[in-house]
C-alpha positions as a printed Julia matrix, in Angstrom:
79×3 Matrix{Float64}:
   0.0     0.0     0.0
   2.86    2.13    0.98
   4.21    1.72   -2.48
   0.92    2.99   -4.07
   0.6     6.12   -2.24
   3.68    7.06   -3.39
   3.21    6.07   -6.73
   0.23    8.76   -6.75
   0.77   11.88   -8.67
   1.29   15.08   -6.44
  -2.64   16.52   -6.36
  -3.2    19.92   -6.93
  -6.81   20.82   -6.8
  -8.29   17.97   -6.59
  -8.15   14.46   -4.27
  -6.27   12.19   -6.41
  -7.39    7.84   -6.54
  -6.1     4.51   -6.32
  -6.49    1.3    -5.49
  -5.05   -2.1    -4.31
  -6.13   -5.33   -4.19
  -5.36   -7.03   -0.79
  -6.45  -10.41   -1.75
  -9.24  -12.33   -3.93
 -12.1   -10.47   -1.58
 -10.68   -7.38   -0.21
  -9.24   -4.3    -2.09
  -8.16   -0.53   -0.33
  -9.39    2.52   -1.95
  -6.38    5.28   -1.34
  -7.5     9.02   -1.58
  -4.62   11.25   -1.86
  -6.06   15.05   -0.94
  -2.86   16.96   -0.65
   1.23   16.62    0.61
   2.82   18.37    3.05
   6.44   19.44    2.79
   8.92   20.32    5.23
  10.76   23.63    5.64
  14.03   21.35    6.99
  16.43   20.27    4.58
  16.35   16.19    3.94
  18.35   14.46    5.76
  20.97   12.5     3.6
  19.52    8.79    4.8
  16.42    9.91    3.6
  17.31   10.93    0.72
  19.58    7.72    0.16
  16.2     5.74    1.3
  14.16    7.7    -1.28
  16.99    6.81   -4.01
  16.85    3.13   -2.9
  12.88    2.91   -3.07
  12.9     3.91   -6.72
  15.7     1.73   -7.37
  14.38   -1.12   -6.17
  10.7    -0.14   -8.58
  12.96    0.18  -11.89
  14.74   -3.13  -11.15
  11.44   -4.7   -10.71
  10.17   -2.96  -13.85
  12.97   -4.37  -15.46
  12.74   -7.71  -14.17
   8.57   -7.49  -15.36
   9.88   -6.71  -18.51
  12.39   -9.47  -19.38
  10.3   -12.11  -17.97
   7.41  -11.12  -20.39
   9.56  -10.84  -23.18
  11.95  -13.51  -22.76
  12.19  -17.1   -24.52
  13.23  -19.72  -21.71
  14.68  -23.24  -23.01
  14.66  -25.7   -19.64
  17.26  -28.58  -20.12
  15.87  -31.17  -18.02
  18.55  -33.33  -18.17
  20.97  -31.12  -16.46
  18.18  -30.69  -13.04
């Protein structure tokens, strides 16, 4: 869920929507109304957390992306 949120796009003027699928039965609807920023300067292990979160989503994207795309040859012999 955490993810999600802050996959949303900043809102502006109005409440921005998502939502996420818990399991087969349950799903959470996430309204996003507005951010609040801080007047203090980041701290540099946020800002290294920050980096590693959106690492961690383009590897993944990556990842998606070759195993949708990719041809895989399994040599049972060799198991």
């Amino acid at each position: 869920i955490v993810n999600k949120v802050f996959a949303l796009t900043k809102p502006s003027n109005s409440t921005t929507y998502s939502a996420q699928s818990l399991n087969k039965r349950e799903s959470v609807v996430i309204a996003l109304s507005k951010v609040k920023t801080s007047n203090k300067a980041p701290s540099n292990a946020l800002a290294r957390t920050l980096l590693n979160f959106e690492s961690d989503e383009t590897f993944k994207g990556i990842l998606t992306t070759l195993r949708k795309n990719a041809d895989l040859e399994i040599f049972t012999e060799r198991l």
